[in-house]
N, C-alpha and C positions, 0 to 999 in steps of 0.2 A: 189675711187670706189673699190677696191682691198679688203678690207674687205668683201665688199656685197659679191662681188664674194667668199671669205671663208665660209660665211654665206649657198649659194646657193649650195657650193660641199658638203659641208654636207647634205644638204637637200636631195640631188640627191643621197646619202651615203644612205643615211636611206632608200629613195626610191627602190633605187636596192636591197634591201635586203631583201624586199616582194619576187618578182620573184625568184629570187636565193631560199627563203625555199620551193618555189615551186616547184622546178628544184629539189632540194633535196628529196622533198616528192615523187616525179615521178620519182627518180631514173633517171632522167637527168644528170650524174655530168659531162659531158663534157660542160655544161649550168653553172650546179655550180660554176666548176672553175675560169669560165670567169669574171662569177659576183662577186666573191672574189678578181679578179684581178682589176674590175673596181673600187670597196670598196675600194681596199686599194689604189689604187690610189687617186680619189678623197680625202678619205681622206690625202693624203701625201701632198695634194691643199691644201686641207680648215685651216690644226693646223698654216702654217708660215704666212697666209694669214689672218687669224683672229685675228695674234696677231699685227698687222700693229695696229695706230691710225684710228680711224674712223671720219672720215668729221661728223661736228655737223650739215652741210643743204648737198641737192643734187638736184643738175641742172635738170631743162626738161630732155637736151640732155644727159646728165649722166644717169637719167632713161631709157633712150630710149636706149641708148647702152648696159647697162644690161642689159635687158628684150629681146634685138636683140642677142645678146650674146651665150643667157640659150637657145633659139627655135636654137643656131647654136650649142652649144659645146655638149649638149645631146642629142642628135641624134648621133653624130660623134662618143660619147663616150660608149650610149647604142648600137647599131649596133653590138658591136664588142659580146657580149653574143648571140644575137638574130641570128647573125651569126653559133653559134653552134647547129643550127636547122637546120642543110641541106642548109644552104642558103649559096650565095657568101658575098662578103663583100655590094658589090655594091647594091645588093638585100635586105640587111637586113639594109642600111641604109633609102634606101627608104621606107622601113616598119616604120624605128623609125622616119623618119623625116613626114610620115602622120599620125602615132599613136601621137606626142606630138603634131603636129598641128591640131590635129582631125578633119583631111583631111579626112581619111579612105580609100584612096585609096589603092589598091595591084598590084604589079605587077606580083604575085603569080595565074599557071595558076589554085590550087587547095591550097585549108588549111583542109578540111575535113581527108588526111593524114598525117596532121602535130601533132606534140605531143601536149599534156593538156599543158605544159610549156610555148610553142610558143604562142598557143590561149590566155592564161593569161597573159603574158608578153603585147602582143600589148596592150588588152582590158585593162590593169593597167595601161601601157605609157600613151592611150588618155587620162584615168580620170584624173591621177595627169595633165595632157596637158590642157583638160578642167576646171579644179579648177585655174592653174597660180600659177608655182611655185614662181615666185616673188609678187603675192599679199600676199603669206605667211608671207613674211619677219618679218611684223612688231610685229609677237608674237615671235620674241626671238631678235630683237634688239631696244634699248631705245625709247621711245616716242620722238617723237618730224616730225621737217618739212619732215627728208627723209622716216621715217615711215610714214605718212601723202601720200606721194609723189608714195609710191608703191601701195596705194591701189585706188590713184584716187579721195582720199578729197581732194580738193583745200581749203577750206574753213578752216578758224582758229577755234581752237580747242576751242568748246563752251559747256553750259550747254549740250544738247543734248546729250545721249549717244551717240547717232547714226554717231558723230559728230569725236567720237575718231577713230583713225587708229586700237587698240588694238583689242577693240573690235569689232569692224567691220570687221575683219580677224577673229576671233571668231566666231563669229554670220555667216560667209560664209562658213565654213569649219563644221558647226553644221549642217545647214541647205543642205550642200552637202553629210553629212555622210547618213542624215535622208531622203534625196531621196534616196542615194545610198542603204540601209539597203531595206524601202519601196519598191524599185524594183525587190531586188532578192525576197521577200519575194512574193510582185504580179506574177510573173512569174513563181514562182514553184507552185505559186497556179493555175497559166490558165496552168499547166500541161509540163512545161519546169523539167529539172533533174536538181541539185542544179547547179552543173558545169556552165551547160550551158546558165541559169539565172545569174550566178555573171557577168560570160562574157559580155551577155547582155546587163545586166543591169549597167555593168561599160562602155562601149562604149556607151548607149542611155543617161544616164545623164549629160555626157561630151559632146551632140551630134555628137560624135566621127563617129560610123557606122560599126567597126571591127564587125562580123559575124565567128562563127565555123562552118558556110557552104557556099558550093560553091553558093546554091540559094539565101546566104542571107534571108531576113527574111522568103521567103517562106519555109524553111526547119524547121522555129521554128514552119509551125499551125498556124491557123487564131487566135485564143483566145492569143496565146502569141507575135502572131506578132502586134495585134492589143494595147496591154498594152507598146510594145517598143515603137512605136509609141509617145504614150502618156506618156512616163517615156522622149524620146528628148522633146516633147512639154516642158514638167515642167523642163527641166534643161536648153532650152534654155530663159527660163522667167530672166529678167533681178532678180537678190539674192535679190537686194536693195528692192522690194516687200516684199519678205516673211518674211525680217528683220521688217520690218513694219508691216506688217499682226501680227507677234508674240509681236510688242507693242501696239496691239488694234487697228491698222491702217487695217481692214480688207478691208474696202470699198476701200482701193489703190486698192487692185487687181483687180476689176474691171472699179476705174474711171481711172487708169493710160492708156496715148494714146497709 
């Protein structure tokens, strides 16, 4: 299993280093540094870890421990940047551990005084939280049963595109860009400021629920609260739909129970 695990700090590498040019752009660097500290850690995980051999299959319970794993070690590991927003340690774990499980909950009595960095940072943990970073995997390791195994095909790899693990992590991560894109662009048009649309609209696709006000969606406006709304409806639609919708399967969306 210890490959995947090299496979996942990278991920989580490349992930933290959104926030961080954020933190950079707002003149956050006490945020910067952190996440340059987290960067080079993960990576110092991922290079001895990915040079291991890699299992040709992997267990149920080998998945399950991954997957239990990534919802325990990033949390533990993002905390410690989100922490350089006025928060304790204690406080900015429980922020990361309901942004990756887009939980949404705060234990924060106010965020309306908290910097553009902090606001971004959650609303980017839920989405990459709601996408799964382990359904990623299987676009950067070999085909076969453990790539198969992360995204949830049981089924032997057949004619059917639909069928393959490659693409099926493909085709979810297309279809999450293009709500994701879709959202901020509905929401600046029902009269939200870019900022506060991305936010948004990266916690509503994820049906995550981070907010940059204390009233929650009341402080977005009826016209923009009423599109977040409907930006959670369409991301909590099971993907496997709209991968079908896009091979002429439109009628799934509506006969599916």
């Amino acid at each position: 299993m210890l490959p995947y695990f090299g496979h996942i700090s990278t991920a989580l590498a490349i992930l933290a280093g959104v926030p961080m040019l954020v933190a950079g752009a707002t003149d956050n660097y006490s945020a910067l540094w952190r996440y340059l500290v987290v960067i080079a850690l993960l990576l110092a995980i991922c290079i001895p870890l990915m040079r291991r051999p890699r299992p040709s299959d992997l267990q149920v319970n080998e998945g399950l421990v991954i997957t239990a794993t990534v919802f325990i070690l990033a949390p533990l590991i993002m905390a410690f940047p989100l922490a350089a927003h006025g928060l304790t340690y204690g406080q900015a774990l429980f922020e990361a551990v309901s942004a990756i499980t887009t939980t949404g909950l705060s234990t924060l009595a106010s965020v309306e005084n908290r910097p553009a960095s902090f606001l971004f940072a959650r609303a980017w943990m839920q989405w990459y939280g709601g996408l799964g970073i382990v359904a990623l995997l299987p676009l950067w390791i070999p085909p076969g049963p453990a790539a198969r195994r992360f995204v949830g095909l049981d089924q032997p790899e057949g004619d059917d595109p639909l069928t393959s693990a490659r693409f099926y992590a493909r085709r979810i991560i297309g279809v999450y860009l293009a709500l994701t894109a879709g959202g901020v662009l509905l929401l600046w048009l029902l009269g939200s400021d870019p900022f506060t649309a991305l936010v948004h609209t990266l916690a509503a696709v994820s049906t995550g629920g981070f907010s940059n006000f204390d009233a929650n969606l009341a402080g977005l406006g009826r016209p923009a609260a009423v599109g977040t709304v409907l930006l959670s409806v369409l991301g909590a639609l099971p993907f496997m739909l709209y991968l079908q919708a896009m091979t002429g399967r439109v009628r799934s969306i509506w006969t599916d129970v």
